[in-house]
N, C-alpha and C positions, 0 to 999 in steps of 0.2 A: 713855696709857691712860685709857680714860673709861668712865663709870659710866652706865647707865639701869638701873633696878631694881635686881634678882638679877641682873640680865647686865651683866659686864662686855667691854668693847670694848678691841682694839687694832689698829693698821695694821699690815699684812702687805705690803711692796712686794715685785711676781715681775717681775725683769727679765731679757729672752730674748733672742737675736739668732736666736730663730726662732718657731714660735707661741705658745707660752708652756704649751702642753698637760702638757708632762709638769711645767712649776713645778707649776700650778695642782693636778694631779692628787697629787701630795707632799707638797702645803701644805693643801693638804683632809683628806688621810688624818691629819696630824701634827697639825693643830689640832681634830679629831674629837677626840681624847685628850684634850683639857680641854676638859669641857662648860658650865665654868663662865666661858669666854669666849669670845668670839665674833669671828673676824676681819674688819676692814674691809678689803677683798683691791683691791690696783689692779696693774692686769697690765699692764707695759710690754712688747710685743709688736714681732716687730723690729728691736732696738734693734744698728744694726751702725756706726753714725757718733757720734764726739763731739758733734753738737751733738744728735743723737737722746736719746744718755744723759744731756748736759744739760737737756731739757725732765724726765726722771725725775728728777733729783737736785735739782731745784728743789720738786718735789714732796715727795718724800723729806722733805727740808730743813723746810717745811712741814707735813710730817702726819708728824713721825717713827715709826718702827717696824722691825718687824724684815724686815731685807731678802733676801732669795733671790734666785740668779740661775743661768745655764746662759750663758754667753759664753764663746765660743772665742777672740775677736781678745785678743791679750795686753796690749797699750794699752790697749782700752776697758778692760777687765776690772782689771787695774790702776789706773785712774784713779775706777772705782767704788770698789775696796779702799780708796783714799787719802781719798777725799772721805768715805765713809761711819764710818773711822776715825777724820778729822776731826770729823763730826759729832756721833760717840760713840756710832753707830747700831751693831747687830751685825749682822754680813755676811758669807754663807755660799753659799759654791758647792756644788749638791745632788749634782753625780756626781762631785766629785775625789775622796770617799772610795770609793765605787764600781770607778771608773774605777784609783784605785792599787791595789785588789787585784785586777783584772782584770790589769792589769801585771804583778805582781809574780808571778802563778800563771800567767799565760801568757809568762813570760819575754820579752815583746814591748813596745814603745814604742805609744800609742795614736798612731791620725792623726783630729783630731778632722776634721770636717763638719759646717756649717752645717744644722743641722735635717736630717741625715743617719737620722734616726727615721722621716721624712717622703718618701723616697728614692722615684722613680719605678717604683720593683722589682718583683719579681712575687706580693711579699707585698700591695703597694697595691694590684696590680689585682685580687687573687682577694679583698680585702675591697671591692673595688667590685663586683666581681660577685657576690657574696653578699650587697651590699645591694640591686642591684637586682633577685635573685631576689628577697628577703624582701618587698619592696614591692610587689610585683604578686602576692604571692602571702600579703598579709594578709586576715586574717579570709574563709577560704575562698576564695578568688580560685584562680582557674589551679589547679585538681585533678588535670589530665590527668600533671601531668610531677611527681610528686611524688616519684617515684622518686627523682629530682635532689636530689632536698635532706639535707641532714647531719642534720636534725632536724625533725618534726616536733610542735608543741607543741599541744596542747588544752587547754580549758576550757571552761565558763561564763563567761559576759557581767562581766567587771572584776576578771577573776582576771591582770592583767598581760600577757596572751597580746601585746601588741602591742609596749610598750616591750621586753621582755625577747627579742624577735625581733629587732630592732633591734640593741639592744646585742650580741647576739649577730652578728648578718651584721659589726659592725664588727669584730669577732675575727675574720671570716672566713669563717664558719659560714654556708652556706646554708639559712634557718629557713622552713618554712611555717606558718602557726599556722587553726585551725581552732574554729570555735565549736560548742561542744554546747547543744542546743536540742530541749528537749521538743517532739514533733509531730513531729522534724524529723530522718529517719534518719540515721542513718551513711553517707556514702559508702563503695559498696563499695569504691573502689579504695582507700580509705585500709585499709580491714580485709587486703587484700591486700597492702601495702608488704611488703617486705624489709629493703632497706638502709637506709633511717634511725634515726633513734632517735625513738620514740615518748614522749613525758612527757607526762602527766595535772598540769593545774595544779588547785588547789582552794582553796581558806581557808572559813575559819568563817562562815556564812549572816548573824551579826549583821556581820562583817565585811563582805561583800559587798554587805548592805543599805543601809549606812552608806554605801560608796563611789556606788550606784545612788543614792540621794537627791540627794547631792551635782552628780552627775551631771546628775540633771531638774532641778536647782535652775538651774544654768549654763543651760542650756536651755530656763530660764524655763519648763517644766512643771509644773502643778495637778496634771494632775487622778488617781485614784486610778488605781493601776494594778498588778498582781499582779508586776510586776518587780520592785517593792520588798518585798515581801510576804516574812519569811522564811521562812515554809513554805514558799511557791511556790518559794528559794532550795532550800530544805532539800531538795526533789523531784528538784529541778537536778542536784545534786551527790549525792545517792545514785544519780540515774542514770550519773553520771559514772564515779563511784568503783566501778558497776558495769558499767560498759564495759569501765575499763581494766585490772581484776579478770580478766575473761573473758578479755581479750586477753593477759594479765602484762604489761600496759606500767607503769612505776614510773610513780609518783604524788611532786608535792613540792606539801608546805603552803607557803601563799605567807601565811598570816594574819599572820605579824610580820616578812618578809622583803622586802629591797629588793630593786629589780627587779639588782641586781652581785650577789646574794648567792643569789638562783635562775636568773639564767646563770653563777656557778662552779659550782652543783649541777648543771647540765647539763652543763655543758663536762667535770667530773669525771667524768659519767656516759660521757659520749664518748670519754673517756681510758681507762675502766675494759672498754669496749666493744671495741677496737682492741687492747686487751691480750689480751681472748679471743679475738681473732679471727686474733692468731697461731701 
């Protein structure tokens, strides 16, 4: 473990003998809990042959740290335990605990699969097809067919409408997202939807200012302009906030939220939706 500042550092090695998605995604959420360190993450991806796990454990060996893994072959997997033991590293498989009380409650033996998460099924293809609705159907694109979509999202200009679309189509979710813009009406067909779920995204005018500067900074833009202006925000989002008032479409503050943390408020909202609707 190492030291710069206030932050300290340690190695994290995530070894997979499939993408390493769901190490990564366990080992981010579990090191979020201590903020007062920071992991050095190396993702060995793949890893289904002995001398594969050898280029990892030489590593290992070198930058020691705390090791995670998901290996189904019983050899590799073993020959990680042993070496990592030897090393005096700690070494942790992330679904046996998972996977033993799936067992023992479903009275069933597991049959693992090689990145069996990953499965050609028909969960993979309808999140393929909701992302490539959401892609042609960012920021106002393709109006005509919006009937099709599980959700659509509004806002002003850097209220997240585009990341938060995204991560949703890869849940599955067919998202169109839509900009509101002074001058600039409503489609009527969106004031007509039925089936989808409507949400109003918003945050706070110093917040939104703050991201738009940054913005024209990347962009290498001067010169003065009323997009950063936060009255001209403040106009934005009263108009907003009274569209979706008139229409009752719910509204989520996005000012301290990441873009996971206002698609489970949508996705709950879709859960909550599907319950009334039986």
């Amino acid at each position: 473990m190492s030291q710069a500042g206030s932050q300290r550092y340690f190695h994290l090695h995530l070894v997979s003998d499939a993408t390493g998605e769901t190490l990564n995604t366990v080992a981010k959420a579990a090191a979020a809990q201590y903020s007062d360190f920071r992991p050095i993450a190396h993702i060995y991806a793949l890893v289904r042959t002995p001398s594969q796990l050898n280029r990892a454990l030489r590593e290992i060996e070198e930058q020691p740290g705390i090791v995670l893994f998901t290996l189904i072959n019983p050899d590799i997997r073993r020959h990680l335990e042993e070496q990592c033991d030897a090393m005096g590293v700690p070494c942790l498989s992330i679904l046996d605990p998972i996977i033993s009380i799936l067992s023992q409650y479903l009275n069933a033996t597991s049959r693992p699969q090689v990145g069996g998460q990953h499965a050609l099924n028909s969960d993979y293809f309808r999140r393929i097809d909701a992302l490539n609705y959401t892609m042609s159907h960012d920021d106002g694109q393709s109006i005509d067919d919006l009937e099709k979509a599980d959700v659509v999202i509004l806002g002003v200009s850097r209220t997240s409408k585009t990341p938060t679309s995204i991560y949703l189509a890869q849940r599955g979710i067919r998202t169109a997202n839509i900009p509101i813009v002074p001058g600039i009406p409503v489609p009527q067909k969106l004031l007509d939807l039925k089936g989808p779920l409507l949400v109003g995204l918003i945050a706070s005018a110093e917040r939104i200012a703050q991201i738009r500067r940054h913005r024209l900074l990347s962009l290498k833009e001067s010169r003065s302009t009323d997009y950063v202006d936060p009255r001209q925000i403040t106009d934005e989002l009263m108009l907003m906030k009274t569209l979706c008032s008139n229409n009752d479409w719910p509204m989520i503050d996005v000012t301290r939220r990441s873009v996971e943390e206002i698609a489970a408020t949508i996705l709950n909202m879709l859960s909550d939706n599907k319950r009334l609707d039986r």
